[in-house]
N, C-alpha and C positions, 0 to 999 in steps of 0.2 A: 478517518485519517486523511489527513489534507499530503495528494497527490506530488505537493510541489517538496517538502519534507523527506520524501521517500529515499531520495539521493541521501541526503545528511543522515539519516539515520541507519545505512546498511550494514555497517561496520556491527554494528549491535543484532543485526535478524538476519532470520537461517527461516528458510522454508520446509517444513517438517511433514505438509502435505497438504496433494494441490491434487484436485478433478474438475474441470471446467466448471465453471459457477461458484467455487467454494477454493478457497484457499486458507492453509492456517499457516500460520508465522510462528516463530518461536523468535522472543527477543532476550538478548544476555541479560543480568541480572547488573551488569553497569549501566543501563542505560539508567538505574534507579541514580547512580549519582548525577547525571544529568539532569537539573527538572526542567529544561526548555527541551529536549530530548522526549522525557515522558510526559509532558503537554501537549508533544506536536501527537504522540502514540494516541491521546484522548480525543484530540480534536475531530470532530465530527461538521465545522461548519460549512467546506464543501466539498459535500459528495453530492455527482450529481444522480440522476435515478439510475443508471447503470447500477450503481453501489446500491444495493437490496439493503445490507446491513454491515455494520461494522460493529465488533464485540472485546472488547479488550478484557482478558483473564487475568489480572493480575497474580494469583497464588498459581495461575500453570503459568506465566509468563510467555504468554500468548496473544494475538492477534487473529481471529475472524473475522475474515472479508467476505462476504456472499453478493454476489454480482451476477449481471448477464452476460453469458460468455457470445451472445450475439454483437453485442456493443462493446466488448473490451475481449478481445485476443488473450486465452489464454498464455498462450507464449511470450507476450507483449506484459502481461503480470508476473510472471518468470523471471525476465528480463529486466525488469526494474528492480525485482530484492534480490536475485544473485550475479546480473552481469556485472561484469568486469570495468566495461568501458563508460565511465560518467557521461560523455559525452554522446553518446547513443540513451544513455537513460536520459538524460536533457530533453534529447528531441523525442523521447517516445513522449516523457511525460507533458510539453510542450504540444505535442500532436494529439495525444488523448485529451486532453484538457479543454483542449480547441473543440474537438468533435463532441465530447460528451457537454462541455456547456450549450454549445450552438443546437443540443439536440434537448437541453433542458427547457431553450426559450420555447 
C-alpha cells in the first residue's frame, strides 16, 4: 500500500487489530465503488523494507501490513488510519517516508 494514499483513503478503514509488527485493517465495502480508492488498497510499488508484507483480502475486506516495529512506531501506524487530525497524518507520513526510503538506499 503506498504510504502517501493512506490520508485519502481513512474515511473507508477501521483498524480491527494491531500488535507491533502486524496490523489488520478492515476497509468499508464503499470503497468498492471507488476504483482509484481500491487501486491505491492494491498498490504495492513503494514499500520500503520496513513493510515485511502487505496482503489485501478481498472476501474479508481486509488489509495486512506486516512490518518492523523497530523502523515504524507502532503508534505512529495507529495514528495514520484512525487520527483525527490530517495534518499530523501529513507529517507522520512525510517523516516515515523520509526515514524509511533514506534507510532503503
Amino acid at each position: 500500500m503506498n504510504f502517501h494514499k493512506i490520508v485519502e483513503l481513512e474515511k473507508y478503514l477501521d483498524v480491527a487489530h494491531h500488535i507491533p509488527g502486524r496490523i489488520r485493517v478492515k476497509f468499508s465495502p464503499l470503497i468498492l465503488t471507488r476504483p482509484a480508492a481500491l487501486a491505491a488498497m492494491k498498490e504495492h510499488t513503494e514499500l520500503p523494507e520496513a513493510i515485511k508484507e502487505a496482503r489485501v483480502n478481498m472476501s474479508a475486506r481486509s488489509v495486512v501490513i506486516e512490518y518492523d516495529p523497530e523502523e515504524i512506531s507502532p503508534e505512529l501506524i495507529e495514528e495514520l488510519i484512525q487520527g483525527k487530525d490530517k495534518e499530523n497524518k501529513a507529517q507522520i507520513i512525510s517523516d516515515l517516508y523520509g526515514k524509511l526510503m533514506k534507510n532503503a538506499s
